[in-house]
C-alpha positions in Angstrom: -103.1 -161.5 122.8 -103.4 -158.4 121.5 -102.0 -156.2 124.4 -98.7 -158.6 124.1 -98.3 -158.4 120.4 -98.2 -154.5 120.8 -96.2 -155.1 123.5 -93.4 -156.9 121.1 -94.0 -154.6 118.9 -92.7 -151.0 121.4 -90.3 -153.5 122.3 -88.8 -154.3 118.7 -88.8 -150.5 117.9 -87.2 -149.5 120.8 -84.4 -151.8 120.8 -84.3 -150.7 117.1 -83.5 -147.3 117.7 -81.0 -148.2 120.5 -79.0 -150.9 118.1 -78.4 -148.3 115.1 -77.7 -145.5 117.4 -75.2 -148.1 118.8 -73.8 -148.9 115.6 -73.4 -145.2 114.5 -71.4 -144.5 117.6 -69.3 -147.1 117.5 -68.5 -146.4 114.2 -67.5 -143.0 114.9 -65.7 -143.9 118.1 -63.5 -146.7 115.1 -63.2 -144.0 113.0 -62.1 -140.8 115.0 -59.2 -143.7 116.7 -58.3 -144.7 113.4 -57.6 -140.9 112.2 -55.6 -140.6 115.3 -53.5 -143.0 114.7 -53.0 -142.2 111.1 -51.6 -138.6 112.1 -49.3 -139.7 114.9 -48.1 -142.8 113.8 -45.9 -143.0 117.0 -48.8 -143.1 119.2 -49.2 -146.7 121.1 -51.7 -148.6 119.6 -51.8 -151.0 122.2 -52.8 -148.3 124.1 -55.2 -147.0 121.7 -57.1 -150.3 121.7 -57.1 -150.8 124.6 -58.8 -147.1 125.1 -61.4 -148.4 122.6 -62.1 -151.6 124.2 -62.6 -149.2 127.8 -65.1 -147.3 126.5 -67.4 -150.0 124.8 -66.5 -152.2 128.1 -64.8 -155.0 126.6 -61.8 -156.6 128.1 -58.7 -156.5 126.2 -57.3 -159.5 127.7 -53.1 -159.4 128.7 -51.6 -159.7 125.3 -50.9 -156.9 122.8 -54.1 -155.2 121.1 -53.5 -154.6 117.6 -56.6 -152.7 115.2 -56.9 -155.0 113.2 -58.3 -157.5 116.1 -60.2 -154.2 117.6 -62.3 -154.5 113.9 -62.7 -158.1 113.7 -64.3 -157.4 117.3 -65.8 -154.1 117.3 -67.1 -153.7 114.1 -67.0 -157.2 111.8 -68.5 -159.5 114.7 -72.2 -160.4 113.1 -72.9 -162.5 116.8 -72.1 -160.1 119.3 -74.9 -156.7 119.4 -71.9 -154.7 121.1 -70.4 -154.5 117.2 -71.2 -152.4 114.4 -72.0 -155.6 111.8 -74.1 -157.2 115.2 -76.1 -154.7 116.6 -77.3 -153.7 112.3 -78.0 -157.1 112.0 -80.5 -157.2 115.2 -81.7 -153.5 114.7 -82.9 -155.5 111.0 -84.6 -158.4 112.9 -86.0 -156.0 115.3 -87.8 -154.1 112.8 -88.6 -156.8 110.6 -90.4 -157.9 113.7 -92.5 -154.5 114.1 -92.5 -154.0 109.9 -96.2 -152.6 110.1 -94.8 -150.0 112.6 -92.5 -148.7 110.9 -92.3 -147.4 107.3 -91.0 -149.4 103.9 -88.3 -146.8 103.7 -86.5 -147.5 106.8 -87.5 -151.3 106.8 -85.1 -150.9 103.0 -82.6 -148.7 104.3 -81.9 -151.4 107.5 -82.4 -154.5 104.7 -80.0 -152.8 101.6 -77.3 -151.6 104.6 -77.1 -155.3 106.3 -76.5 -156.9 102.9 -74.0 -154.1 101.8 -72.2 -154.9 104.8 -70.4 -158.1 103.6 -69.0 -156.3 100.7 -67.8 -153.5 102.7 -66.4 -155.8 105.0 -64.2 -157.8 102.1 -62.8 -154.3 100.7 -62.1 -153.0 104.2 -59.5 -156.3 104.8 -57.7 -154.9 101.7 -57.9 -151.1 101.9 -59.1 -149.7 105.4 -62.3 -149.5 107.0 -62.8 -145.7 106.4 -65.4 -147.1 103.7 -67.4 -149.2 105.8 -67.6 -146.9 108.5 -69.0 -144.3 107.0 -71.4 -146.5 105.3 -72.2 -147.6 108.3 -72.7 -143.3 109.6 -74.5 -142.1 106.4 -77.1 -145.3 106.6 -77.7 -144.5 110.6 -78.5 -141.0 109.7 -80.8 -142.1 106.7 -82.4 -143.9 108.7 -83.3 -141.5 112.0 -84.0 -139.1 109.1 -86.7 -141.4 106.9 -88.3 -141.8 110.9 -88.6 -138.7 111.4 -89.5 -138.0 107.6 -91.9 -140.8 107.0 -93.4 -142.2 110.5 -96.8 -140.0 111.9 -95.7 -138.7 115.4 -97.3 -141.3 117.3 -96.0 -144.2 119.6 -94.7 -146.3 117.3 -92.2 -142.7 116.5 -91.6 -142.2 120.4 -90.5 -145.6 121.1 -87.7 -145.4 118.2 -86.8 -141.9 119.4 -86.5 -143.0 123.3 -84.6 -146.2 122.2 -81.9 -143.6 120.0 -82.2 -141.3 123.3 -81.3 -143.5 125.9 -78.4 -145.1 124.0 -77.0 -142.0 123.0 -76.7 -141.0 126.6 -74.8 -143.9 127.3 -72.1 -143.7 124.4 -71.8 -140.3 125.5 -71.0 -141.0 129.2 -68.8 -144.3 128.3 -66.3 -142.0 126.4 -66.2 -139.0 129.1 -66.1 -142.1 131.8 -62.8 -143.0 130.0 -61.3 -139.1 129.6 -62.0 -138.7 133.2 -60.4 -141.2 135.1 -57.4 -139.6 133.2 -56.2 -143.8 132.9 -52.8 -143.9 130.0 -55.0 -145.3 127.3 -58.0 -142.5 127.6 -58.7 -140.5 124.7 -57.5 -137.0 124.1 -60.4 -134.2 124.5 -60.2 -134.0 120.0 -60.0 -137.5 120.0 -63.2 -138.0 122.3 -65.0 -134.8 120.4 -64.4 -136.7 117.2 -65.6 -139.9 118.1 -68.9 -137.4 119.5 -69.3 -136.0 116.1 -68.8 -133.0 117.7 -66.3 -131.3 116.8 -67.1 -129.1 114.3 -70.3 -128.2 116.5 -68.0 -127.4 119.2 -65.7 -125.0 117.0 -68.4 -123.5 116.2 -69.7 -122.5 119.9 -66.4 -122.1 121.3 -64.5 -120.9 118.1 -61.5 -123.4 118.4 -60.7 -126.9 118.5 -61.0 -129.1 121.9 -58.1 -129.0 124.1 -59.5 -128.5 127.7 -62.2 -130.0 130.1 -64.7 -127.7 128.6 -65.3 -130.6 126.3 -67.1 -131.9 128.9 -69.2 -129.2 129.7 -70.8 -129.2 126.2 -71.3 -133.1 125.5 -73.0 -132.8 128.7 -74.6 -129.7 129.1 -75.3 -128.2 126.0 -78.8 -127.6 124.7 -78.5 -127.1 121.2 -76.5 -130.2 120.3 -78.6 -132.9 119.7 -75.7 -135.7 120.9 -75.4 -134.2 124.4 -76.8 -135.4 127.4 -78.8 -133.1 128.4 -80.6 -132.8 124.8 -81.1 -136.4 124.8 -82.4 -136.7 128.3 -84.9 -134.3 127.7 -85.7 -135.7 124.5 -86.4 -139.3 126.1 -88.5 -137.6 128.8 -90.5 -135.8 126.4 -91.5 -139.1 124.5 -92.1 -141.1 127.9 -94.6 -137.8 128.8 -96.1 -138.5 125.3 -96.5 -142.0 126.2 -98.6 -141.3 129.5 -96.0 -141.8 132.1 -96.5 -139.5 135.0 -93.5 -137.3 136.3 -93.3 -140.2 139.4 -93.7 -142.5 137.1 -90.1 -145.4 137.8 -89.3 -145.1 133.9 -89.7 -141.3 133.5 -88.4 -140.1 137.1 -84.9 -141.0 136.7 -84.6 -139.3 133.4 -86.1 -136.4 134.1 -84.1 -136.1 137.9 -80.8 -135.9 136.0 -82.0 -133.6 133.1 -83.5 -131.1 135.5 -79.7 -131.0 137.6 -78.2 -130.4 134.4 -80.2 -127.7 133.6 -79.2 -126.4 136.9 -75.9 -127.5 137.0 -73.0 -125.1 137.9 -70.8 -125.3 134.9 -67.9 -123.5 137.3 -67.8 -126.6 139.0 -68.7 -129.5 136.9 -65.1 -130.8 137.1 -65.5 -131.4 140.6 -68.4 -133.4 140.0 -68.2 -134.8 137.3 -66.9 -138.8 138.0 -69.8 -138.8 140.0 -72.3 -137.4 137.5 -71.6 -139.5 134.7 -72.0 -142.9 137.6 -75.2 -141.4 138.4 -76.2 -140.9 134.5 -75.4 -144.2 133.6 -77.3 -145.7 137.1 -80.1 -143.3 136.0 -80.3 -144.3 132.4 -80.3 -148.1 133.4 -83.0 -147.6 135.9 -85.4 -145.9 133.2 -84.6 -148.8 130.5 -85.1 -151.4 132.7 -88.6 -149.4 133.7 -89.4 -149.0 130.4 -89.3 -152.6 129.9 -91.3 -153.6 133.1 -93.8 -151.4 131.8 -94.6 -151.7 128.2 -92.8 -155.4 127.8 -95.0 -157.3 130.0 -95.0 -160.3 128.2 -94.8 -164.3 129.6 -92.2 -166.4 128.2 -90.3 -166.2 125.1 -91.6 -165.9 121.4 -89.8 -166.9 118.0 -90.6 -164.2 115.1 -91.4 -166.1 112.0 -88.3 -166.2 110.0 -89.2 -164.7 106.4 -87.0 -164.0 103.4 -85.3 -161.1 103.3 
């Protein structure tokens, strides 16, 4: 019994760190589109929605997208974890679940954002969402920091760092996914470095604003940032190593395949390469979640957390 309560408990904190790293990205992704469409307010915004609802893989449906039903979807829906407001809400049950993992600071950082959220919700319907969202930003990075701030380095730590990790890497190839198949509603290269949080990062490396493919090169590549792929690949593999997998081991393989062709990676002729790079990141990143699951999840059946007060 004990082997599968710890079990539940790796499990709460990694889908912990993969639900407010979801939130935070999506939120950026909202925000960066909405600033867009403020500055040119002749761009399409069917088409811009409908570039939102691509990258987060969400169908759009045949009618006309307006942003207003884009936030009732992407951000205000408390049932559906592919949402700002849902994926907070089961990041909170998640580590309400594992609350003697993690530390009273984050557990009140998760608690206070979920019930701010209504509020922010209400004043968003009547003067923009620019609030909420980067409620939503500066409580994701409060959070990631108290972890790192107030949780010992051990596995209860890893498992919320490989749950951010992994996610991360996915947001990051949805939105090049989108750029790349160069379809009318995909993002421009500001656009998509804006909805990275990377833009400032990226004029200070390259000492101007992103207007070419080399945009690509350093949400992928680069190891400094620590929202690239290659950073967050290594970072996941570092925490599966600290959590005794072997370098053949199905979870920590995959990961640590892909990392070691970026390092390696010819950044001359990444264009050429790249549709089927970012297929083979997301395959790769799957592969290791789903291993990771097999693994340290091994439970029978499913179990109700005890509902307590909030």
């Amino acid at each position: 019994m004990n082997d599968v309560i710890l079990s539940r408990i790796a499990e709460a904190l990694t889908w912990t760190g993969r639900y407010v790293e979801r939130a935070d990205a999506t939120g950026r992704i909202l925000d960066a589109y909405l600033h867009r469409l403020l500055e040119d307010p002749w761009r399409d915004e069917d088409v811009a929605c409908r570039s939102l609802y691509a990258i987060l893989g969400v169908d759009a449906g045949d009618t006309r997208v307006d942003m207003q039903q884009v936030l009732d979807q992407l951000a205000f829906d408390a049932l559906s974890t592919c949402s700002i407001e849902g994926a907070l809400g089961a990041a909170r049950l998640n580590a309400r679940s594992a609350r003697e993992a993690v530390s009273s600071e984050m557990w009140e950082c998760l608690n206070s954002t979920w019930h701010a959220l209504a509020d922010q919700r209400m004043a968003a319907r009547r003067t923009g969402p620019y609030a909420y969202l980067e409620l939503v930003r500066r409580r994701a990075a409060l959070f990631f920091g108290l972890a790192d701030s107030t949780m010992s380095r051990d596995d209860s730590w890893r498992f919320v760092v490989l749950g951010r990790s992994l996610e991360r890497v996915d947001m990051t190839v949805r939105l090049l996914s989108v750029r790349v198949l160069d379809a009318p509603h995909a993002p421009d290269w500001p656009t998509l470095l804006s909805a990275s949080g990377a833009d400032e990062a990226y004029a200070r490396v390259y000492g101007g604003f992103g207007d070419t493919a080399r945009v690509a090169e350093f949400l992928i590549m680069d190891r400094e940032f620590p929202r690239s792929v290659l950073h967050a690949l290594t970072t996941a593999e570092e925490c599966l190593a600290a959590l005794g997998r072997p370098r053949q081991d199905p979870a920590r393989r995959p990961i640590g395949r892909m990392r070691t062709r970026l390092e390696y990676q010819d950044s001359t002729a990444l264009e050429d390469v790249l549709p089927s790079l970012l297929g083979e990141l997301q395959t790769s990143c799957m592969a290791s979640a789903e291993a990771v699951a097999e693994k340290f999840f091994p439970y029978q059946g499913p179990v109700e957390w005890a509902q307590e007060g909030a």
